[in-house]
C-alpha positions as CSV (number, residue, x, y, z in Angstrom):
1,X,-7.9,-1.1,25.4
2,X,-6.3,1.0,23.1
3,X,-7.4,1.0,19.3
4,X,-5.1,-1.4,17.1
5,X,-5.1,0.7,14.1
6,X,-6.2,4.7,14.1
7,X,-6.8,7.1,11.1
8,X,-6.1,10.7,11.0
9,X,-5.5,13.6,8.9
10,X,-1.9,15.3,9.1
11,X,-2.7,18.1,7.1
12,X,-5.0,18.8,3.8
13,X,-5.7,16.1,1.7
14,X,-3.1,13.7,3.3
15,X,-5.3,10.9,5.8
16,X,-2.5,8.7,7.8
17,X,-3.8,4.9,8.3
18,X,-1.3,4.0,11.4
19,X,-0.6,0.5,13.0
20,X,-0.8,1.1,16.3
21,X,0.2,-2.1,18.2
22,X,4.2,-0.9,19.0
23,X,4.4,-2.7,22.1
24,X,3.8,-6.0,19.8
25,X,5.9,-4.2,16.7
26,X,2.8,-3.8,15.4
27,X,2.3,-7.3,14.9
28,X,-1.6,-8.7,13.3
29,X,-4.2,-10.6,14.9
30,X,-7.9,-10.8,14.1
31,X,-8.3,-7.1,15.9
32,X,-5.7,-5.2,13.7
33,X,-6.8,-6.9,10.7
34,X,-10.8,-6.4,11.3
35,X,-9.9,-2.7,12.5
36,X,-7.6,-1.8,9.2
37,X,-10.5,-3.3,7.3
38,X,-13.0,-1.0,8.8
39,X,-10.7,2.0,8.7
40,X,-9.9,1.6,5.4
41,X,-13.6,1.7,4.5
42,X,-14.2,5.3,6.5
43,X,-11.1,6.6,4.4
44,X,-12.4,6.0,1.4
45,X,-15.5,7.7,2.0
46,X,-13.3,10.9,3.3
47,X,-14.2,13.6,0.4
48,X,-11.0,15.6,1.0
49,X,-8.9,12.4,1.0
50,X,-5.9,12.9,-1.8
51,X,-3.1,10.4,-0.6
52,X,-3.5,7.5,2.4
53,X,0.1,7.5,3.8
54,X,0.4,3.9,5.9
55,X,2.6,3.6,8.4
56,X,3.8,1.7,11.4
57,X,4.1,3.4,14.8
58,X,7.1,3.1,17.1
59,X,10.2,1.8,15.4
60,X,9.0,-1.4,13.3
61,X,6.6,-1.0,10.6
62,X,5.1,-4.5,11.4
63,X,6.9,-7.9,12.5
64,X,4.1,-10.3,10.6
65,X,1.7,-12.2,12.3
66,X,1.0,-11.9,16.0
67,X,2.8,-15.2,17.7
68,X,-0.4,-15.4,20.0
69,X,-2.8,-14.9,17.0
70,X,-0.7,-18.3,15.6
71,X,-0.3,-20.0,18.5
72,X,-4.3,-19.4,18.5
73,X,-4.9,-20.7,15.0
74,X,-2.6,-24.0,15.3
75,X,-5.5,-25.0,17.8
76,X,-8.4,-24.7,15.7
77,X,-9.6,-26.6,12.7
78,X,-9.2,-25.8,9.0
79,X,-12.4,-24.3,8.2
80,X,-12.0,-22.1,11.0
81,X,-8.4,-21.3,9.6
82,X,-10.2,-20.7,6.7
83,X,-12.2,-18.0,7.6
84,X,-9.4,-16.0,10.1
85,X,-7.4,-16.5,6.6
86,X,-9.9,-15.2,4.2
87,X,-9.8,-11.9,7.0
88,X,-6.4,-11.4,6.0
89,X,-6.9,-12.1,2.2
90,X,-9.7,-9.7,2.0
91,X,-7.6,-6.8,3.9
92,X,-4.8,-7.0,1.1
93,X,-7.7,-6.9,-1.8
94,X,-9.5,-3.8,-0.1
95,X,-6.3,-2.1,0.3
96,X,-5.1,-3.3,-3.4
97,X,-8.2,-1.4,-4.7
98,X,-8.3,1.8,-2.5
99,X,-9.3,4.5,-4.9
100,X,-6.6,6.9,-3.8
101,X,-3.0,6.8,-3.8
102,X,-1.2,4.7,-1.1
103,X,1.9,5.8,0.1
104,X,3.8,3.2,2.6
105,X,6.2,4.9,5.1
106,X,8.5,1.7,6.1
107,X,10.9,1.9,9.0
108,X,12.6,-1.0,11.2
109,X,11.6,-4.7,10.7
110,X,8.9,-5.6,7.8
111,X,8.6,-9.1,8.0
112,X,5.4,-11.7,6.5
113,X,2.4,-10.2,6.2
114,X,4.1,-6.8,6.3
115,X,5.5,-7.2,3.0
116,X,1.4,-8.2,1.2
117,X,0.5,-4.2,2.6
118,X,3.1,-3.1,1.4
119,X,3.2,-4.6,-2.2
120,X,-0.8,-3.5,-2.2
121,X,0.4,0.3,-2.0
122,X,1.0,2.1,-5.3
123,X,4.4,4.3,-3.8
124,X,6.8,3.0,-1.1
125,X,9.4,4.6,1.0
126,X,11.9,2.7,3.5
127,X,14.0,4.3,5.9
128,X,17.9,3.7,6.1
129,X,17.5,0.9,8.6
130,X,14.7,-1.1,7.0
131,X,14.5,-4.6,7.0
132,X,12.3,-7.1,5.0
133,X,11.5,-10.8,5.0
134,X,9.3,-13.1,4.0
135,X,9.5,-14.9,6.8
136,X,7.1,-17.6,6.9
137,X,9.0,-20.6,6.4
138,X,10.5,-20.1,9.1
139,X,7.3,-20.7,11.2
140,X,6.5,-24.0,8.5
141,X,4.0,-21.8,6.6
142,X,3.7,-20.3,3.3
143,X,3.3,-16.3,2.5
144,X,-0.5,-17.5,0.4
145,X,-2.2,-14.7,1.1
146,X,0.5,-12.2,0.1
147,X,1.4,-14.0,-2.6
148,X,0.0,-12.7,-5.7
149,X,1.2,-8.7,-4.8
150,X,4.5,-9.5,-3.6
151,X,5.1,-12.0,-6.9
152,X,3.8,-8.6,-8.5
153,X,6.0,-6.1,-7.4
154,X,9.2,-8.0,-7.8
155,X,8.8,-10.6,-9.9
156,X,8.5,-14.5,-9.6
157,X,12.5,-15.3,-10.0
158,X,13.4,-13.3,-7.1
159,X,10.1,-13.9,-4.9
160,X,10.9,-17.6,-5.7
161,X,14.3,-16.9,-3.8
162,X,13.7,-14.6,-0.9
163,X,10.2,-17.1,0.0
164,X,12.3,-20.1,0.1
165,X,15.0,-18.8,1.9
166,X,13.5,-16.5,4.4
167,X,16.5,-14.1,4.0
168,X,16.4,-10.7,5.7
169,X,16.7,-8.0,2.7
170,X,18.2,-4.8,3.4
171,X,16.3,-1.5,2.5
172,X,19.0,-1.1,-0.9
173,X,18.0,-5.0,-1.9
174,X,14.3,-4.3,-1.9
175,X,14.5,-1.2,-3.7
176,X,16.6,-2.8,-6.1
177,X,13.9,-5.5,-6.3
178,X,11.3,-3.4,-7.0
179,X,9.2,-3.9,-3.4
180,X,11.0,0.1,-2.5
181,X,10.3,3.0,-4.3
182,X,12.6,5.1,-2.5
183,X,15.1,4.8,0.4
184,X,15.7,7.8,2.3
185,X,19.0,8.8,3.3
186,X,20.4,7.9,6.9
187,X,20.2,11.6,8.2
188,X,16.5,11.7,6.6
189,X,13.3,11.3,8.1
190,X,10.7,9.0,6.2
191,X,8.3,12.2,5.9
192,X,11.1,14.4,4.3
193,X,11.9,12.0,1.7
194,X,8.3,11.4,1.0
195,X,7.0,15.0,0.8
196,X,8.0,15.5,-2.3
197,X,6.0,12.1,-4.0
198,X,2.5,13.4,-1.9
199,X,3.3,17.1,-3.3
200,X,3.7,15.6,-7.1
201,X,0.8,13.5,-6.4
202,X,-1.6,16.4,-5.1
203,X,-0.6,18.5,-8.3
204,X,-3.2,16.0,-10.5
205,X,-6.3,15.4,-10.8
206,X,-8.3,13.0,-8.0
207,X,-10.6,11.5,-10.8
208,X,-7.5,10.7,-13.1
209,X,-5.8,9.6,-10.4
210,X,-8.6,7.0,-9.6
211,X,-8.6,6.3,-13.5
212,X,-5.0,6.1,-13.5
213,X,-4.5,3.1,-10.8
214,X,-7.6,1.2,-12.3
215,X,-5.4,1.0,-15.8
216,X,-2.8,-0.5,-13.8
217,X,-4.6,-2.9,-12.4
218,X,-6.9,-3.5,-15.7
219,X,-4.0,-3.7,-18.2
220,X,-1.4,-5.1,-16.1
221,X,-0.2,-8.4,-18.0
222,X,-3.2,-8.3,-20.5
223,X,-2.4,-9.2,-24.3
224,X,-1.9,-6.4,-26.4
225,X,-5.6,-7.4,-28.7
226,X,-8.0,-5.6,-30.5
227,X,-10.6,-6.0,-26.9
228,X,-7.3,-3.8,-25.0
229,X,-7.1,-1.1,-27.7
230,X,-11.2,-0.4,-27.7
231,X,-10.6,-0.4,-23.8
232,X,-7.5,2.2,-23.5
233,X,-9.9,4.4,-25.9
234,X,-12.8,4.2,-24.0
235,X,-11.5,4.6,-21.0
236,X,-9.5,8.0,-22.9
237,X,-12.3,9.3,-24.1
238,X,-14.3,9.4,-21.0
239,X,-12.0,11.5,-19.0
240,X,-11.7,13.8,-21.5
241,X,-16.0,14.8,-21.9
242,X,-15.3,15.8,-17.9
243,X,-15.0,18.8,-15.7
244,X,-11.6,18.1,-14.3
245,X,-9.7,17.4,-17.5
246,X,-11.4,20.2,-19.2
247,X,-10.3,22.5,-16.4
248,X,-6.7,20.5,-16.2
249,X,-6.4,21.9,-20.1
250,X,-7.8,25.4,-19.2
251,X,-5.5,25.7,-16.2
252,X,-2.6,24.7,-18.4
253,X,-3.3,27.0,-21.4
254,X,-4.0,29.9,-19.3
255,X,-0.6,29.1,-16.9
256,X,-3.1,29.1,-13.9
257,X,-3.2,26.1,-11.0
258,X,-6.1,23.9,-11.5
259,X,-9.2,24.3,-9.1
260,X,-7.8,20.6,-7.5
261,X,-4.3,21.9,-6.5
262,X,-4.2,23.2,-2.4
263,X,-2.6,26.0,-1.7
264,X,0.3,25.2,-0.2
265,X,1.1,22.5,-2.6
């Protein structure tokens, strides 16, 4: 049996985490989500590791849930729901808080559950032909689990919309929307029109990068007080006592590229 998810590096500091369940559209079931989960973990711990590009293999990112895997659940109880649910739930939160930059490559149908992994990566780009739903109504369920990233990414007004009506979005409706970065053209692959987002991203620092997504997440929707000043301060002045922005200044006065930067960026 064939391994529902594989990891890989495509070239130096760029790790691809890639849905690998074509035959099925790369739909989830307990074996996808528990192998993203433990895949994810052995990324993290990659030292080169700059950007974790996720993508779907074959020609649909992900259709949602697995009808099987459904079929499955509708037959056992809810406390047993419970805990296949909190699987899912605890996927999204791991891949929310990766410590590197996560770049989603989207192409074909993105549908339920497709749409929480995507919202939980910090850069997205769809192909021409991308579709998205949240589809779950449809089925008589609710997208719970994805829930708080999607509302997120685009908003509660229009989540409110696209959740009730289970409308298919095009790729230029979810980029307006906010769950798209970046739409490549028609006559584009998904890797040319991402290229030039992982060669920006390479150019910084890893540790600010880190730094940099735990200030979104921290500050986020947080009242402008006295307790977020003293934070944004600290959290300042700590990066700047270290090695890498002290060598970030020295590259930049002396017009030289930082020890972090490959070569071939």
């Amino acid at each position: 049996m064939k391994d529902p998810v594989l990891l890989q590096q495509c070239r130096p500091g760029v790790w691809e985490l890639i849905l690998n369940r074509p035959e099925r559209r790369n739909a989830f079931d307990e074996r996808l989500i528990a192998a993203m989960r433990e895949q994810l973990e052995q990324a993290a711990r990659q030292p080169g590791l700059r950007v974790l590009v996720l993508r779907g293999a074959g020609s649909h990112f992900s259709s949602g849930a697995d009808l099987g895997w459904m079929q499955k659940a509708a037959s056992l109880d809810e406390t047993q729901n419970l805990i296949d649910a909190r699987q899912l739930a605890q996927l999204l939160w791991q891949l929310d808080r990766f410590p590197h930059p996560t770049l989603a490559l989207v192409q074909g149908a993105a549908y339920g559950g497709a749409l929480g992994l995507i919202a939980c990566c910090d850069l997205v780009v769809a192909a021409a032909d991308a579709r998205f739903a949240l589809s779950e109504v449809k089925l008589g369920l609710i997208p719970a689990t994805i829930s708080p990233y999607v509302l997120r990414a685009i908003g509660a007004r229009q989540a409110r919309r696209y959740m009730l009506t289970a409308e298919v979005m095009a790729a230029s409706v979810a980029e307006r929307l906010g769950l798209v970065h970046l739409q490549a053209s028609p006559d584009q692959s998904l890797d040319d029109a991402a290229a030039p987002l992982i060669k920006a991203i390479k150019q910084n620092g890893p540790q600010a990068l880190t730094a940099a997504k735990q200030l979104g997440r921290g500050f986020s929707g947080r009242v402008i007080d006295e307790a977020l000043i003293e934070d944004s301060a600290r959290r300042l002045a700590e990066l700047r006592v270290g090695t890498e922005a002290r060598e970030g200044l020295d590259a930049f006065i002396n017009k030289r590229k930082p020890a972090w930067e490959d070569k071939d960026v």
